[in-house]
C-alpha positions in Angstrom: -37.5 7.5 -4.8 -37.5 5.2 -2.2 -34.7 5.4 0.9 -35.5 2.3 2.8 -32.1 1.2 1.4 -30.1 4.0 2.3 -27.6 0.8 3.2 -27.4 -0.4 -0.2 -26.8 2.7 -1.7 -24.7 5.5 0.0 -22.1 2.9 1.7 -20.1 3.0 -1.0 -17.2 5.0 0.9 -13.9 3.6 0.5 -11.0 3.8 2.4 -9.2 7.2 2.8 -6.0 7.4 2.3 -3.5 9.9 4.3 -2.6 12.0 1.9 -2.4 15.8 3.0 0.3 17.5 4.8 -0.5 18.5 7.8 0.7 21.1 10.2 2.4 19.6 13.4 0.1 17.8 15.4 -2.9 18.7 12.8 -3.6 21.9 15.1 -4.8 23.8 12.7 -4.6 27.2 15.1 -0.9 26.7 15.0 0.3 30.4 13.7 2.5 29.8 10.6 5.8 30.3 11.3 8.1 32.8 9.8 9.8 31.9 6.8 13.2 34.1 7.5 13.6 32.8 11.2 12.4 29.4 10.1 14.8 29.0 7.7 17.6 30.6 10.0 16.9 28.2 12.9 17.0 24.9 9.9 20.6 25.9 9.1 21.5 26.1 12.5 20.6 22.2 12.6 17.1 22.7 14.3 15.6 19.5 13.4 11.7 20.6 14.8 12.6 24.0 12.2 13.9 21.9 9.5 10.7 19.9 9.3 9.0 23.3 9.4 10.5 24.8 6.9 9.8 22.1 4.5 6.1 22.5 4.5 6.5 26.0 4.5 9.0 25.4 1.3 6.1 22.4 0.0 3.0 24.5 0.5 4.3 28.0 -1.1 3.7 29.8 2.5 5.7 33.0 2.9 7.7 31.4 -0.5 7.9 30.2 -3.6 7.0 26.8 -3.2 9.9 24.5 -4.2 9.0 21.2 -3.6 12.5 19.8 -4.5 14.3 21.4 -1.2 11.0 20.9 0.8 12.0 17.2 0.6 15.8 18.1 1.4 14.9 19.9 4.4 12.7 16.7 5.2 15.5 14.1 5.0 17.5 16.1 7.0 14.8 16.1 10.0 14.1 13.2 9.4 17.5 12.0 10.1 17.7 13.8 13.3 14.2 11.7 14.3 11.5 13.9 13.7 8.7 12.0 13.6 6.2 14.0 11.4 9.6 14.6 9.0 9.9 10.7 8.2 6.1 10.4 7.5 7.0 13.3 4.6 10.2 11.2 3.7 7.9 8.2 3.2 5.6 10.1 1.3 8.0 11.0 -1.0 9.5 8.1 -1.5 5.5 6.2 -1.8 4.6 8.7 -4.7 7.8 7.8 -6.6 6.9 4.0 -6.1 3.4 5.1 -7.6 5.1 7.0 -10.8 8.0 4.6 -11.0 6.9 1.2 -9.6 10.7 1.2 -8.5 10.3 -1.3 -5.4 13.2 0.5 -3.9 11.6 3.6 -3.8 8.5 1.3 -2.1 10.5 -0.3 0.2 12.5 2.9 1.5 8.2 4.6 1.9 8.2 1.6 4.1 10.9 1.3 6.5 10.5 5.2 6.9 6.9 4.7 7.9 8.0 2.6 10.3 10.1 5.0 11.5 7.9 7.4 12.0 5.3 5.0 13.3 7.4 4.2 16.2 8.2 8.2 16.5 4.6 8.8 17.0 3.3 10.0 13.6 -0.5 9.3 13.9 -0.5 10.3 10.0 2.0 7.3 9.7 0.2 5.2 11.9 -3.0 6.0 10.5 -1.4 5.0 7.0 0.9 1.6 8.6 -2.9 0.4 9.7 -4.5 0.9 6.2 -1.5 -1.3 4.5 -2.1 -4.2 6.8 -6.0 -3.6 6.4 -5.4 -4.5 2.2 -1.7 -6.1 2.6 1.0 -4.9 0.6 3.1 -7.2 -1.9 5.9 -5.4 -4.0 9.3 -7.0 -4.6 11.5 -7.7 -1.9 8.7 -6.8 0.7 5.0 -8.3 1.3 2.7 -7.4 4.3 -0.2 -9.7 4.4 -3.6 -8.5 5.4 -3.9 -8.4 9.1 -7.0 -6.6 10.8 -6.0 -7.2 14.3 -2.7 -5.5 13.0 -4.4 -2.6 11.8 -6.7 -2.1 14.4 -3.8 -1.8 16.8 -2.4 1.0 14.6 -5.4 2.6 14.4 -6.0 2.9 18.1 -2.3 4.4 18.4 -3.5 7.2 16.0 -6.5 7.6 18.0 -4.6 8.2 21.3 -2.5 10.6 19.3 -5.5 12.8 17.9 -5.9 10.8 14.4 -10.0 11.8 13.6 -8.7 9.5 10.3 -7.9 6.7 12.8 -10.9 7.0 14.7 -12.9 6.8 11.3 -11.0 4.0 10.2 -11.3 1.8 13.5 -14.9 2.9 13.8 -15.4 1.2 10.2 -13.4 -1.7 11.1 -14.9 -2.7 13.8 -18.7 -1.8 12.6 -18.0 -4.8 10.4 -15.8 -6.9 12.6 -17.3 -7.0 16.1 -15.1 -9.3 17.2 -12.0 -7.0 16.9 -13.6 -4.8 19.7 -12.1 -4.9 23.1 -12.5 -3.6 26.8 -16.2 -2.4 25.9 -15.3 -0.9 22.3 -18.1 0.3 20.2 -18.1 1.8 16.7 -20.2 4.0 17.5 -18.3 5.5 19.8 -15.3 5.8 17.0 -17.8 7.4 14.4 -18.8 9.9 16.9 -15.1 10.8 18.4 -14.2 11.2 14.4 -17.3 13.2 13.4 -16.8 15.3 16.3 -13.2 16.0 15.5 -15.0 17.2 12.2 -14.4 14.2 9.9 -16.4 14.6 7.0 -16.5 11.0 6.4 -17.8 10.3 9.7 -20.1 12.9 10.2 -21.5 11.4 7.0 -21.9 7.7 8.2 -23.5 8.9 11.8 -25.4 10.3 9.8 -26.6 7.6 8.2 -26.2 5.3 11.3 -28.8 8.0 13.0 -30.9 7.2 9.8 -31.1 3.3 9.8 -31.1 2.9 13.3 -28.0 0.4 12.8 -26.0 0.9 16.0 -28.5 3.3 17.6 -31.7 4.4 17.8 -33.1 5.6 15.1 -32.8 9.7 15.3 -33.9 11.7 12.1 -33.0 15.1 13.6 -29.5 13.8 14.4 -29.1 12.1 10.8 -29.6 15.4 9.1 -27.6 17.3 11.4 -24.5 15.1 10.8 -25.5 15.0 7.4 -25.6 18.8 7.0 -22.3 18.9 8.7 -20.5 16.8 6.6 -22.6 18.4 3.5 -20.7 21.6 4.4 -17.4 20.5 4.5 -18.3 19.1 0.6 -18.6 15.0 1.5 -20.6 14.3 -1.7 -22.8 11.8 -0.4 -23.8 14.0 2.7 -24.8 16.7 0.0 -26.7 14.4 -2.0 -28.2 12.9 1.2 -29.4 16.6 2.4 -30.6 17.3 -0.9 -33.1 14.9 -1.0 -34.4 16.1 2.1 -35.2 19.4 1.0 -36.7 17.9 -1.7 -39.1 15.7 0.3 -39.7 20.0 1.9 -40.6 20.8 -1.1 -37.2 23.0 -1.4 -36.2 22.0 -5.2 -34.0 25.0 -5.7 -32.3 24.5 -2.5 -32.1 20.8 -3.3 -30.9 21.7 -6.7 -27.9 23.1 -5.1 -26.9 20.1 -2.9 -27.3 18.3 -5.6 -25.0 20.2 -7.9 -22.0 20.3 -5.3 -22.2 16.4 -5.0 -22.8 16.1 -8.4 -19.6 18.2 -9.5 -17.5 15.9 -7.2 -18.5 12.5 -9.6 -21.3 11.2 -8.0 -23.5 9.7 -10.4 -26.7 9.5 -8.8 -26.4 13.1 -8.1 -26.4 13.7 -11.7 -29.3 11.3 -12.0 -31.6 13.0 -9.9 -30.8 16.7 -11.0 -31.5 14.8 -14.9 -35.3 13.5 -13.5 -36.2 17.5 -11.6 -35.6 18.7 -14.7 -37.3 16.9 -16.7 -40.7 15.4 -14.3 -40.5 17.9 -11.5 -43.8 20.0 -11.3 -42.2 22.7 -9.0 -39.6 23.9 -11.5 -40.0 24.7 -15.3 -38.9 21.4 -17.0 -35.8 22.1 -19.0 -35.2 19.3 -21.3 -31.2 20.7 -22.0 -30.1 20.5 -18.7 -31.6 17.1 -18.0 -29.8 15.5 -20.8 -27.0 16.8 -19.4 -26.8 15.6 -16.1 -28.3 12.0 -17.4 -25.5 11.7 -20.0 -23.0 12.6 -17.0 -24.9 9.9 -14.8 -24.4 7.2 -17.9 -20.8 7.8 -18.5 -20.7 7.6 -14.6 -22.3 4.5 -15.3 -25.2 4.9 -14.1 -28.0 2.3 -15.3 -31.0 3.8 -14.7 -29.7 7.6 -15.8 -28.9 5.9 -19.3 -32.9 4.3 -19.4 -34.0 7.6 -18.7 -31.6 9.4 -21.7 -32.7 7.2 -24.0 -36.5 7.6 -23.0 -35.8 11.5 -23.3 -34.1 11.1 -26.5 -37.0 9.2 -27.9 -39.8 11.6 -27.0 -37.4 14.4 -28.7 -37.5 12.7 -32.0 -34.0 11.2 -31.9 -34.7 7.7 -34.5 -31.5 5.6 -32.7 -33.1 6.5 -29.2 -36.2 5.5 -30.3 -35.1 2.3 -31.4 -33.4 1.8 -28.2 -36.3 2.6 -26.1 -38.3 0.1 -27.8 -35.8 -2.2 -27.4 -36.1 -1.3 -23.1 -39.7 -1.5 -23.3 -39.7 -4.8 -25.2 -37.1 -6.1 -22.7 -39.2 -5.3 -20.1 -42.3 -7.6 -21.6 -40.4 -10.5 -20.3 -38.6 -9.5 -16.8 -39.6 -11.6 -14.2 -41.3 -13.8 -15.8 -45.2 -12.4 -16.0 -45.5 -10.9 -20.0 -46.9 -7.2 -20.1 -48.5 -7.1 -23.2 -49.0 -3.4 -23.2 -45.0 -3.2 -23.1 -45.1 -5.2 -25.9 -47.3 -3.4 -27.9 -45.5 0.3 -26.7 -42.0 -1.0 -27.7 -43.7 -1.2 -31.6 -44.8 1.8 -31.2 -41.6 3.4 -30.8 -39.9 1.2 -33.4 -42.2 2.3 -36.0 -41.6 5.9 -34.9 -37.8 5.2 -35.3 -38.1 3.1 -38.6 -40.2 5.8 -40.6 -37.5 8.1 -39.7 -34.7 5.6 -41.8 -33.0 4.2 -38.8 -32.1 0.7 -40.5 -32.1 -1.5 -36.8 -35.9 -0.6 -36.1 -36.9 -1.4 -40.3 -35.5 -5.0 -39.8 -37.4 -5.0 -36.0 -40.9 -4.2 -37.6 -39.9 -6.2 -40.7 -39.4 -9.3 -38.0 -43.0 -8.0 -36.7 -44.8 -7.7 -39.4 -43.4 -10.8 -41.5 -46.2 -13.1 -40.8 -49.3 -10.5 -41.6 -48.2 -8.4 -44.0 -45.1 -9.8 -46.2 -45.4 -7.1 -48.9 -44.2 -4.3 -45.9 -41.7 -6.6 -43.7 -40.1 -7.1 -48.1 -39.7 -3.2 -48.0 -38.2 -2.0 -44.9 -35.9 -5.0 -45.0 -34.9 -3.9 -48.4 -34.2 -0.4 -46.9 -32.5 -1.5 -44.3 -30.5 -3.8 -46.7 -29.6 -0.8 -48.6 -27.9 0.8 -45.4 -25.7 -1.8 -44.8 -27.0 -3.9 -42.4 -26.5 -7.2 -42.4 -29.6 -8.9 -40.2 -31.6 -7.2 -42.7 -29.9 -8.3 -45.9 -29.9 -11.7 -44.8 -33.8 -12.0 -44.1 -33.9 -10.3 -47.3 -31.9 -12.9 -48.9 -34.4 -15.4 -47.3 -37.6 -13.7 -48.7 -36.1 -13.6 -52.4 -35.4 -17.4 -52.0 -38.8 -18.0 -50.7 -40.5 -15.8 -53.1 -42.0 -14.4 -50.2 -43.8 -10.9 -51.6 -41.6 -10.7 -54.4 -40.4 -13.6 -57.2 -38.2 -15.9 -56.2 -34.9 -15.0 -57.4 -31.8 -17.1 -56.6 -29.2 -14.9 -58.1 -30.7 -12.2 -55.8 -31.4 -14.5 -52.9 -27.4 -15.6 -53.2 -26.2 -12.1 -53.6 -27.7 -10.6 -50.1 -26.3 -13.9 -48.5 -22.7 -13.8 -49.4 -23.1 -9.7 -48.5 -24.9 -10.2 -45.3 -22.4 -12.5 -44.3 -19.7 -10.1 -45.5 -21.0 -7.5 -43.2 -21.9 -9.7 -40.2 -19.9 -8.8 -37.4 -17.3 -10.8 -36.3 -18.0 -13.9 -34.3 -21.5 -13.9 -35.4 -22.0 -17.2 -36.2 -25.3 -18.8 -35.6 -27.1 -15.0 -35.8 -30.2 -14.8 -37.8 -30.8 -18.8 -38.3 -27.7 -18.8 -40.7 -27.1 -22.3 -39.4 -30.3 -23.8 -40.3 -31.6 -21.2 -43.3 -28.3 -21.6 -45.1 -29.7 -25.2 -46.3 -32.5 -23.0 -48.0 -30.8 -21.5 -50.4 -29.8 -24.0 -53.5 -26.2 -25.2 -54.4 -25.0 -22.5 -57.6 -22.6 -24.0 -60.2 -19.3 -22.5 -60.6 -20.3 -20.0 -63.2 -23.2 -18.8 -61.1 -21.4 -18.2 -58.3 -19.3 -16.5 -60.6 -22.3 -13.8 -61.4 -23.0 -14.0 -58.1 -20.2 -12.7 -56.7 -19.5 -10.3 -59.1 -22.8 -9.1 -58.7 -22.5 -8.9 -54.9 -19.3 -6.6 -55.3 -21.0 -4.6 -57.3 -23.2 -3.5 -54.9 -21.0 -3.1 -52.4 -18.6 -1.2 -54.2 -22.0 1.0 -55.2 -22.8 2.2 -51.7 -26.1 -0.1 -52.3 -27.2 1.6 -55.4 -26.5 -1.0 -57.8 -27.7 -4.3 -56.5 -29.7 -6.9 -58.4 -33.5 -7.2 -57.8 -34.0 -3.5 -56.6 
């Protein structure tokens, strides 16, 4: 595979929310405190102790956890001004917004953000510069997108320890330079963040070290980021060192990497575990596992993983793949223009493959194929594919019975695939298979023959197919 866009690819990351709880002042040495004392010093009107005791009540430390009173022991530090308190009283009242859409539950996670903004939460700082980044609009309040805005909030986060912040700043002003000021760099944002241990941003200098974006380019610095951030499970830093090793030569080890980023949703992950397994000459092929992982890329949406299924499929025997495959291969013939004849000519291969085995789409394809040289065969498999229902096939049918093309002409017959084929036709379909222009082929019936002809028609239908005139 070829990396030279590493850009194009991996900087997919969205924003990320502030969503965790975090111990006070996210030091994560702080000693938990003890739940007895804790809850002795909250009834005493400790508002610091309060706040405590929520998370401690929230997170099931030392406790049951009872999510319920965590919140009541939140409002009431929260009312005495504790900052990191009204960022949980937001929270709350944001996630009942988001189940709800109550707009005063959305409005009260505003006002006490700004609370706790002005406090000195950098979590609600962090958060107050992601609104005005994408703008908020829910009745009775709207916040219109405003970088400057939220670059000002994200350098208060900074200052107060926010490794979010920096990563969110560093983004911001990567893409707008002109936001910088007093010597700014983004660079210097990724690298504060990263070092914090931002997994996020350990993954983009990591990429930055790669490209050469903002820096030189360092390989030994990209993969050490990389490996960083791999370890602390940022899926495209894991897929990113996996494809290392596997330039080593390390496909088990790759393998791995893969698999973690993989199990977190990323679709090209699953892609590239699906083509080891399959093409990779330093590992026994196993066929199970990479249908697997390229039917988890294709529901992931994943383009090329769904090319490659169907290519798999088709070598395994599977008659709808191998009509599908065709279909790729003949689509193929005419991208960009110059004709490949030797697509051509391997997309019949496979339709043949597919309509021997029944599969009524690929009898009408070589039936379109081989109309012109052989009439006597296209007359046969678009009869079977008639007698499976479809209605392409049925029509052209129609057309060769009218024609007396490889068979007598019949216009009882002719009629009766016509009114079934357009019986079947999906909906919408109106100008598919020349109807517009082959319909004046087929000559006006009198009442009493339409009569027969309908009846003869239903028939058939009602017959599964097994009772149809001229067969």
């Amino acid at each position: 595979m070829n990396y030279t866009g590493v850009g194009s690819l991996f900087f997919l990351i969205l924003s990320v929310a502030v969503a965790w709880f975090v111990w006070e002042d996210s030091d994560s040495s702080t000693a938990i405190p003890d739940y007895s004392t804790t809850k002795l010093l909250a009834e005493q009107g400790d508002g610091e102790a309060q706040y405590q005791l929520g998370l401690l009540l929230l997170r099931g430390l030392g406790v049951t956890s009872d999510p319920e009173e965590a919140q009541q022991w939140f409002q009431k530090s929260a009312d005495s001004g504790n900052a990191h308190a009204q960022f949980q009283v937001s929270q709350f009242h944001d996630r009942k917004f988001q189940s709800s859409e109550n707009p005063e539950h959305g409005i009260k996670a505003f006002n006490w953000l700004k609370k706790a903004c002005d406090k000195g939460s950098w979590e609600a700082q962090t958060k107050m510069g992601q609104i005005y980044l994408n703008g908020l609009q829910i009745e009775g309040l709207e916040v219109s997108p405003d970088q400057g805005t939220a670059a000002f909030w994200f350098r208060r986060a900074a200052k107060n320890g926010s490794s979010n912040a920096n990563y969110q700043l560093a983004k911001l002003l990567d893409a707008n330079p002109k936001l910088a000021k007093n010597g700014e760099e983004s660079l210097d944002y990724y690298k504060k963040a990263a070092e914090q241990g931002n997994p996020d941003a350990q993954y983009w200098l990591g990429v930055i070290y790669l490209e050469g974006k903002l820096t030189r380019r360092n390989h030994g610095l990209a993969i050490e980021w990389m490996n960083k951030a791999a370890q602390q499970g940022q899926p495209y830093a894991e897929y990113m060192v996996a494809t290392e090793l596997e330039r080593e030569g390390k496909i088990q080890e790759a393998l791995n990497y893969y698999a973690r980023s993989a199990e977190q949703g990323f679709a090209e992950a699953h892609y590239k575990i699906g083509l080891i397994y399959r093409f990779d000459t330093l590992i026994d092929a196993d066929l199970e596992k990479a249908e697997f992982h390229l039917t988890k890329a294709t529901e992931l949406g994943h383009s090329k993983a769904k090319e490659e299924r169907i290519g798999l499929l088709a070598e395994q025997g599977d008659a709808e793949n191998q009509y599908y495959f065709g279909n790729l291969l003949k689509n193929r013939y005419f991208d960009g223009g110059a004709r490949k004849s030797f697509l051509h000519d391997q997309a019949y291969v496979w339709y043949e493959k597919s309509a021997n085995q029944g599969y009524p789409a690929a009898q009408n394809e070589m039936g379109k194929h081989l109309y012109l040289g052989n009439p006597e065969k296209a007359f046969s498999l678009y009869r079977q594919a008639a007698h499976q229902g479809l209605s392409p096939a049925q029509w052209n049918l129609a057309i060769m019975y009218m024609k007396g093309e490889a068979t007598e002409r019949d216009r009882m017959t002719a009629n009766m695939w016509r009114i079934i084929s357009e019986s079947t036709r999906p909906a919408g379909d109106m100008y598919s298979y020349g109807r517009m222009s082959a319909r004046f082929q087929f000559a006006p019936l009198n009442e009493t023959e339409m009569e027969e002809v309908q009846a003869l028609a239903q028939r058939c239908m009602e017959t599964d197919y097994e009772v149809c005139a001229g067969t």
